[in-house]
NUVEX-411604 format. One line per field, with one value per residue (C-alpha): x, y, z. Coordinates in nm, 4 decimals, padded with zeros to 6 digits. Each point is the difference from the previous one (the first is absolute). Layout:
<lopas>
px: X ...
py: Y ...
pz: Z ...
</lopas>
This chain:
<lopas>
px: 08.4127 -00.2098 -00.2797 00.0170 00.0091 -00.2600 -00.2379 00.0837 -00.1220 -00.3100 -00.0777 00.0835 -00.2149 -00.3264 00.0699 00.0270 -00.2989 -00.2102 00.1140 -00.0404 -00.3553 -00.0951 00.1771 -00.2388 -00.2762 -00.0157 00.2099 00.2244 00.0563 -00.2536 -00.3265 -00.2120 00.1819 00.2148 00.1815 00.3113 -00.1633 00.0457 00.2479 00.2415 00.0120 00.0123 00.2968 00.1568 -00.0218 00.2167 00.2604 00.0588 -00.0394 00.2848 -00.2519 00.0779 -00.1658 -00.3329 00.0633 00.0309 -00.3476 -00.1898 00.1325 -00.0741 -00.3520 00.0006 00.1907 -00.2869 00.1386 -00.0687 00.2693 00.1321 00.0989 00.0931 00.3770 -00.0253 -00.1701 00.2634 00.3334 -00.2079 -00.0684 00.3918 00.1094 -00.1796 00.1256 00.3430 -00.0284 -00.0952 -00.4153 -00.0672 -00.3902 -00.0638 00.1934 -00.1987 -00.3465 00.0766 00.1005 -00.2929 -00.2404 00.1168 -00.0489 -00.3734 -00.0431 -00.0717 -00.0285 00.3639 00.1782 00.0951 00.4057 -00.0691 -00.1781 00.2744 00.2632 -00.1905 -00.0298 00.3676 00.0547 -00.2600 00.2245 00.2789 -00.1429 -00.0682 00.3284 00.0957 -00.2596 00.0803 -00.3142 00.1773 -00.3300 -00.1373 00.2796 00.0338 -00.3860 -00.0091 00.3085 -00.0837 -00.2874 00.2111 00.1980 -00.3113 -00.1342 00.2498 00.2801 00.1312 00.0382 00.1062 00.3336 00.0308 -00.2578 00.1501 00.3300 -00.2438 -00.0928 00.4032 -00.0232 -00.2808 00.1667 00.3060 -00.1879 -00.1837 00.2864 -00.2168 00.3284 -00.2230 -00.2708 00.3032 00.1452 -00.3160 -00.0046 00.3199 00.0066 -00.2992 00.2520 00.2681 -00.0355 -00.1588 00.2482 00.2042 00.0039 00.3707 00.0618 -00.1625 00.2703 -00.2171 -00.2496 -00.2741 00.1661 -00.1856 -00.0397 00.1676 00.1569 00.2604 -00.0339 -00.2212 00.2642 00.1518 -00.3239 -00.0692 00.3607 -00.0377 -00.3714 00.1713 00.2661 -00.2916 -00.1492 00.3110 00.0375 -00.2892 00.0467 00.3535 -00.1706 -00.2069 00.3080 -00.1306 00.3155 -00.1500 -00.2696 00.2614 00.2698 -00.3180 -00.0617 00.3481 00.1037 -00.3212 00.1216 00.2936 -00.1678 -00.2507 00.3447 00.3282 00.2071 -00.2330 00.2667 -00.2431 -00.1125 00.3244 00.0982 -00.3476 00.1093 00.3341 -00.1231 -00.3216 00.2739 00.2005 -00.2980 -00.1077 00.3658 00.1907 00.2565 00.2023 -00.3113 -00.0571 00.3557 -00.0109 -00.2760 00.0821 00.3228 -00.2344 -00.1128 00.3376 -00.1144 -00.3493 00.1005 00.3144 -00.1222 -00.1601 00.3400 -00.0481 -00.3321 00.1350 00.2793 -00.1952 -00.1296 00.2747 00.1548 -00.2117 00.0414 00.3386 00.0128 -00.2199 00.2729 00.2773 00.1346 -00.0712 00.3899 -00.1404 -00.2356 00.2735 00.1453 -00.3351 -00.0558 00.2778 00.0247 -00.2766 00.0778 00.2814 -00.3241 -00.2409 00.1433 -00.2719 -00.0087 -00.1963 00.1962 00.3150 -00.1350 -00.1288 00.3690 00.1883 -00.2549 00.1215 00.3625 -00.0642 -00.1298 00.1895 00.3510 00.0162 -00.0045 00.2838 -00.0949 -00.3256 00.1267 00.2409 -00.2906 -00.2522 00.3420 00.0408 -00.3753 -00.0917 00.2846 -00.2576 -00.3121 -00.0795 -00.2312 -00.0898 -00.1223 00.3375 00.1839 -00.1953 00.0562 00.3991 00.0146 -00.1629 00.2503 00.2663 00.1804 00.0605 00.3510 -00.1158 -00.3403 00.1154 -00.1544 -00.2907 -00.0695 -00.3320 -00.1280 00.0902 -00.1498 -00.2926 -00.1270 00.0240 -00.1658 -00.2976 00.0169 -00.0183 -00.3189 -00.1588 00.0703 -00.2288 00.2211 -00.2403 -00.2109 -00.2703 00.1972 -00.3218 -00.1411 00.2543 -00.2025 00.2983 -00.0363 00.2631 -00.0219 -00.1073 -00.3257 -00.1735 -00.3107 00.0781 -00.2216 00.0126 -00.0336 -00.1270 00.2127 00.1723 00.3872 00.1075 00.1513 00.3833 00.2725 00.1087 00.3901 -00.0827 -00.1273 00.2809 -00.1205 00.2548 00.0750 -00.3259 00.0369
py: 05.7693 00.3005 -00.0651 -00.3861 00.0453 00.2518 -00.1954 -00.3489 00.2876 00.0731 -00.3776 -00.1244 00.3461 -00.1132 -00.3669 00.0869 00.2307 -00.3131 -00.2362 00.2264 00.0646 -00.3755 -00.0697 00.2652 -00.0826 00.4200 00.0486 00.2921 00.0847 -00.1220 00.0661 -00.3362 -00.2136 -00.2774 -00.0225 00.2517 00.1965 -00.0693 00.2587 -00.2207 -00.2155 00.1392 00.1943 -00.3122 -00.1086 00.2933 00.0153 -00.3869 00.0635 00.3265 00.2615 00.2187 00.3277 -00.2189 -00.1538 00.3114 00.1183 -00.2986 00.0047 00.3489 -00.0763 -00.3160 00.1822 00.2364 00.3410 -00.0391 00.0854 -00.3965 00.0665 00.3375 -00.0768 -00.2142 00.2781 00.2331 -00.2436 -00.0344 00.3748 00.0306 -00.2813 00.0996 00.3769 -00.1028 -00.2160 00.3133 -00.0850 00.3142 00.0094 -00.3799 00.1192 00.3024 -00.1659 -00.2806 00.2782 00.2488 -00.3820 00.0459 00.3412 -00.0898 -00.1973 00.2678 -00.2756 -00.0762 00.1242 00.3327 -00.1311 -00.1849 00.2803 00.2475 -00.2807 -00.0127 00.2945 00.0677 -00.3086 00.2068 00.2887 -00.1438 -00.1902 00.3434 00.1455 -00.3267 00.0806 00.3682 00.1205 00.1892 00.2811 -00.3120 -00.1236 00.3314 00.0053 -00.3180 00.0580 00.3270 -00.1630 -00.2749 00.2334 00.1685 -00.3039 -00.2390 -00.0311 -00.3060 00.0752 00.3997 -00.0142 -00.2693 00.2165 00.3660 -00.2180 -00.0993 00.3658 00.0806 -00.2034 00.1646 00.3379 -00.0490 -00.1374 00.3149 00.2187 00.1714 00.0683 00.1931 -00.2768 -00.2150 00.1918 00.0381 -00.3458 -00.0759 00.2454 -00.2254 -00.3188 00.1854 -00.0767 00.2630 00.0756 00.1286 00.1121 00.0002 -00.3627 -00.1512 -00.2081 -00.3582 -00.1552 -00.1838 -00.4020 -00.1670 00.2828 -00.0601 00.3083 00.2656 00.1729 00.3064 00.2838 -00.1136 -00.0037 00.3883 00.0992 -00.1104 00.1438 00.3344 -00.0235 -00.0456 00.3130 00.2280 -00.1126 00.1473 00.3258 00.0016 00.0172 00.2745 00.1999 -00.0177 -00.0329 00.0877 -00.2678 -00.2481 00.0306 -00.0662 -00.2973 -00.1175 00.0774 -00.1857 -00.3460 00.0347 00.0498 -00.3480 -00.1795 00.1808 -00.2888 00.1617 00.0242 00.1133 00.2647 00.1539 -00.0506 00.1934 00.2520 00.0775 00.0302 00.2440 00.2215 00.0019 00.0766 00.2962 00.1562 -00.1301 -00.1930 00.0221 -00.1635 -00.2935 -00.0951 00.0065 -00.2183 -00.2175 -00.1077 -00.1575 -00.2837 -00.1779 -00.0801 -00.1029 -00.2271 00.0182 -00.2063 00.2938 00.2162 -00.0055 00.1390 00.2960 00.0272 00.2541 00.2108 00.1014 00.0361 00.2557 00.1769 00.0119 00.1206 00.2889 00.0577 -00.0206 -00.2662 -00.3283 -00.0686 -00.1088 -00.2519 -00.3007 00.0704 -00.0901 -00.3049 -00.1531 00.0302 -00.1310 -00.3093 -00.0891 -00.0755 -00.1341 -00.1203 -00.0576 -00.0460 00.3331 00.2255 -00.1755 00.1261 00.3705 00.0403 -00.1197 00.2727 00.2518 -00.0441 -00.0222 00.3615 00.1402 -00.1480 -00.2013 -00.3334 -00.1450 00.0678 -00.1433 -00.3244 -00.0674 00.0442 -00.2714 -00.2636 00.0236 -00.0203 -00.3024 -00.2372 00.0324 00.0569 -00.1386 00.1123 00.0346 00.3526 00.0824 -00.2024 00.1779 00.3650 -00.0612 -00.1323 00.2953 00.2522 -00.2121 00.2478 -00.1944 -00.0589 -00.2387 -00.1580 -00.3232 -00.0179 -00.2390 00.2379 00.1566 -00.2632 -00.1345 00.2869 00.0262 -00.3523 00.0495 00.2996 -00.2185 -00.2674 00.3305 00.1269 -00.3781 -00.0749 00.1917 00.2592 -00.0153 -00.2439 -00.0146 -00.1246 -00.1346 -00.1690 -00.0333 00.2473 00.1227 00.2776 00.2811 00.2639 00.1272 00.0101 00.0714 -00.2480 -00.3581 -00.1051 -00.3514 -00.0398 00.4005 00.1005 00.3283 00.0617 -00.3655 00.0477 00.0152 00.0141 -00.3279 00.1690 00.0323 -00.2960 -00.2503 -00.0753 00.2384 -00.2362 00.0839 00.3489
pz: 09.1476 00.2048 -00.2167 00.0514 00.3949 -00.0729 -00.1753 00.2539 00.2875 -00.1536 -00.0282 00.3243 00.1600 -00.1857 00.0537 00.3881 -00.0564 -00.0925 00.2038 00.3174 -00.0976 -00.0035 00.2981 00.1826 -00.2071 -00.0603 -00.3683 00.0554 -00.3632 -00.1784 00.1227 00.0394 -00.2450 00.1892 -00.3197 -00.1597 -00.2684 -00.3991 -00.0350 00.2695 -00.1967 -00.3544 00.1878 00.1053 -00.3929 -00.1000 00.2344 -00.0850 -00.3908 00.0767 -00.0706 00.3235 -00.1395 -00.0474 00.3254 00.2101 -00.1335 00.0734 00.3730 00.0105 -00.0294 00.2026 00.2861 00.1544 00.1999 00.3128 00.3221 -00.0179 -00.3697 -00.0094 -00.0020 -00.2645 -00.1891 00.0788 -00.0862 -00.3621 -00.0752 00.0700 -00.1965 -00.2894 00.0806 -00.0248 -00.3473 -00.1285 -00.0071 00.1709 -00.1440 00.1581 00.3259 -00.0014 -00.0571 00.3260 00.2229 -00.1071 00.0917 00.3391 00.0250 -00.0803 00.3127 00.3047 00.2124 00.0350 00.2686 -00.0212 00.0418 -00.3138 -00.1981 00.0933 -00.1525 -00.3420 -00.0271 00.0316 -00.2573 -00.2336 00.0238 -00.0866 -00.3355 -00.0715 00.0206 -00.2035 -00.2642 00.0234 00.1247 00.1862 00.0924 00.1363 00.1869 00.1861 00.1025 00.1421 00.1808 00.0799 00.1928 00.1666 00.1712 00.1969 00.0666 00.0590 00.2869 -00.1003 -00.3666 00.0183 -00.0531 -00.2863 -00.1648 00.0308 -00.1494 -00.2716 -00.0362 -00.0070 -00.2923 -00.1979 00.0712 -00.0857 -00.3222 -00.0891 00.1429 00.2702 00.1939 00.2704 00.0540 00.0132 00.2880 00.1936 00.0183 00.0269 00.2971 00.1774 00.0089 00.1504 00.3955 00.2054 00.2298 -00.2274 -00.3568 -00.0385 00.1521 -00.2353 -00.1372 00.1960 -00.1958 00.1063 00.0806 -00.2274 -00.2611 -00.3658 -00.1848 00.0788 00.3363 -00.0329 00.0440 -00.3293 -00.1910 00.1447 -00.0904 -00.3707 00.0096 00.1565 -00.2985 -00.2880 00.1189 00.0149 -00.3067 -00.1526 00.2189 -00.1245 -00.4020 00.1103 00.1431 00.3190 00.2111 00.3483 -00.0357 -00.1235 00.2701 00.2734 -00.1647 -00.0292 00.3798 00.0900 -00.1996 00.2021 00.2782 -00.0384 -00.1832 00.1245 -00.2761 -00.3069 -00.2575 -00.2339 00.2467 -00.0063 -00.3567 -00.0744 00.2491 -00.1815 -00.3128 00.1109 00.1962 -00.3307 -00.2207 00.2315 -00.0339 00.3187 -00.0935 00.3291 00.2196 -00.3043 00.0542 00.3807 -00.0323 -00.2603 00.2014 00.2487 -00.2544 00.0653 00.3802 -00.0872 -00.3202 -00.1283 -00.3142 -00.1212 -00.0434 -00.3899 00.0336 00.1577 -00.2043 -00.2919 00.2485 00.2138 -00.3692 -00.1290 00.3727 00.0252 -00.3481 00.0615 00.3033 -00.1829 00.2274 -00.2456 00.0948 00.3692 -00.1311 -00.0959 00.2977 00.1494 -00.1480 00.0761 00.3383 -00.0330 -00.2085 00.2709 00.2182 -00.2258 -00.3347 -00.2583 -00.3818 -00.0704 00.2178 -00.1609 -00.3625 00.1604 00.1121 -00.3000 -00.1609 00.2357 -00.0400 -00.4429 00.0436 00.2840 -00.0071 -00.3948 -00.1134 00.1720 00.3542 -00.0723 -00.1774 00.3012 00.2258 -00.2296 00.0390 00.3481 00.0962 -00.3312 00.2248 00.3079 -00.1371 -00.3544 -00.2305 -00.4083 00.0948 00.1271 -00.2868 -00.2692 00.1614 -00.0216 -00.3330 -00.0775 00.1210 -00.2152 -00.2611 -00.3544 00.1331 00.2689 -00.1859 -00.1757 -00.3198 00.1346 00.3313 -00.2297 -00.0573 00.3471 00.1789 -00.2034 00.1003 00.3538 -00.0497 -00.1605 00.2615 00.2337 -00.0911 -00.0460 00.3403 00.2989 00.1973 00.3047 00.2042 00.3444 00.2397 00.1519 -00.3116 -00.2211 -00.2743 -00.2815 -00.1760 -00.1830 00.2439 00.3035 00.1510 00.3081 -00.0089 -00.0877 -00.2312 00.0768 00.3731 00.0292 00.2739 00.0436 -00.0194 -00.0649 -00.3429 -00.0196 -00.2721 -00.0415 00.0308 00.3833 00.0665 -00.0258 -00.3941 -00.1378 -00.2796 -00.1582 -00.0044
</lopas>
């Protein structure tokens, strides 16, 4: 339908191209012919035959560049862009590029359109220069462009030229405040992008056991994104790795007020620190208090856990009954047929429990809540949409059923 619209565009611009030049006796298009060219018409013959790839080429060449035209140059290159002809899209925008005459508004616009049939293409060295150059030259374009160069980055992993950049959108009053994107602007606000940035890189100090460098980088995602759960889950486990224990519990207890969803996630970690306390008794405790304030289908299974280890079976198979009436699931179903002694398995309960242990681990355990991407487990960058944090277990997201 886009191309259709597309192609009726290009037709009615060089039909009003020609008739405006023999209504001033001056042709606008076409030089001193009062009549369309051939390839008007030999375009005309394909779109009616249903040949729209043939079509668009033969109005590409009736349809001179010139500052009348330009936007139907532009809507083209995209069109083609987005059916995946990134080589065609690339060619139309690089034509306009070729014609220094143009306004300098216009140039500026292809060559943002040129970048980003680049990134398509994954040219990405190319993308970056021309972008690169947009944002010294260009007011208007700046900030689409260093999002653009986000996008690259985050690409190639360049977690500091990421944050350079990044650190250029935030508003200059302020580099903490920085939670208001531009009106118009499409993405995530710029203090989330920094925090995750911030979290990649303490990351990679954390591998080289550098703990100092690590913590900086972790209190300074909090600082740009105060609700980084992944900040402070990073935090926890770099205070347990360099031998504090007490400070990666005191800090993973903080992840209930930023996101209680992520309880499970702490769950291992405050584990293996309480353990090295000798206070693993404390952590059911824990959880259930916090359960009574933010029941979800993974905490449900990290407390029945608990109780199995700390308590026995029975504790934790009164706890899975209670908390299956409210909140249902096949994860939770599965984990108490488990804990069954031969005495209370029917004779079918293997086989039972076996399939919805298959239908289990066919099903996806997690999904974007901004673009619906599923996947087994948890990640920080969505794949699909390529935002940061959005990715929940499907247990905490009123979908308990399919976990």
């Amino acid at each position: 339908m886009i191309d259709l619209l597309l192609l009726l565009t290009l037709t009615v611009a060089i039909a009003a191209g020609w008739w405006l030049g023999r209504r001033g006796n001056r042709p606008l298009i076409w030089g001193s012919s009062a009549q369309p060219p051939s390839e008007y018409y030999r375009g005309l013959n394909f779109l009616l035959d249903g040949s729209q790839d043939n079509a668009i080429d033969a109005f590409t060449q009736a349809l001179e560049v010139n500052a009348e035209t330009f936007d139907t140059h532009i809507a083209l290159g995209n069109v083609l862009r987005r059916r995946g002809e990134v080589e065609r899209a690339i060619r139309v925008h690089q034509n306009l590029l070729a014609r220094p005459s143009l306004p300098q508004t216009q140039l500026h616009l292809a060559h943002l359109e040129l970048a980003r049939d680049y990134i398509s293409a994954g040219l990405l060295d190319r993308a970056e220069k021309l972008l690169i150059d947009l944002v010294a030259e260009s007011g208007n374009h700046r900030r689409v462009a260093r999002r653009h160069l986000l996008e690259i980055y985050e690409a190639q992993r360049d977690w500091s030229a990421a944050c350079e950049v990044a650190e250029e959108l935030l508003p200059k009053r302020s580099l903490i405040k920085s939670a208001d994107n531009a009106a118009d602007e499409v993405g995530q606000p710029v203090s989330v992008l920094l925090a995750h940035y911030c979290c990649e890189q303490a990351a990679l100090a954390r591998v080289r056991g550098d703990y100092g460098e690590g913590r900086e980088l972790l209190a300074k995602a909090l600082r740009y994104d105060k609700a980084c759960v992944r900040a402070t889950l990073s935090l926890g486990a770099l205070e347990l790795s360099a031998g504090q224990p007490e400070q990666s519990i005191k800090v993973l207890k903080t992840v209930f007020d930023q996101g209680p969803e992520y309880l499970a996630e702490v769950t291992p970690l405050m584990r293996e620190a309480m353990d090295s306390l000798g206070i693993r008794k404390n952590l059911c405790s824990y959880l259930e208090g916090c359960f009574e304030r933010s029941p979800t289908t993974p905490l449900a299974l990290a407390i029945a856990h608990e109780l199995h280890v700390t308590i026995g079976n029975e504790a934790a198979k009164n706890f899975l009954r209670k908390s299956l009436k409210d909140k249902p699931s096949l994860r939770g179903v599965a984990l108490l047929m488990s804990l069954h002694d031969s005495s209370e398995a029917g004779d079918d309960e293997p086989l039972e429990r076996e399939t919805i242990e298959k239908i289990i681990d066919q099903r996806f355990s997690h999904r974007c809540t901004h673009c619906g991407f599923r996947n087994q487990q948890l990640h920080w960058y969505c794949p699909g949409c390529k935002h940061w944090g959005t990715i929940r277990d499907l247990g905490t997201t009123g979908e308990a059923l399919n976990g």
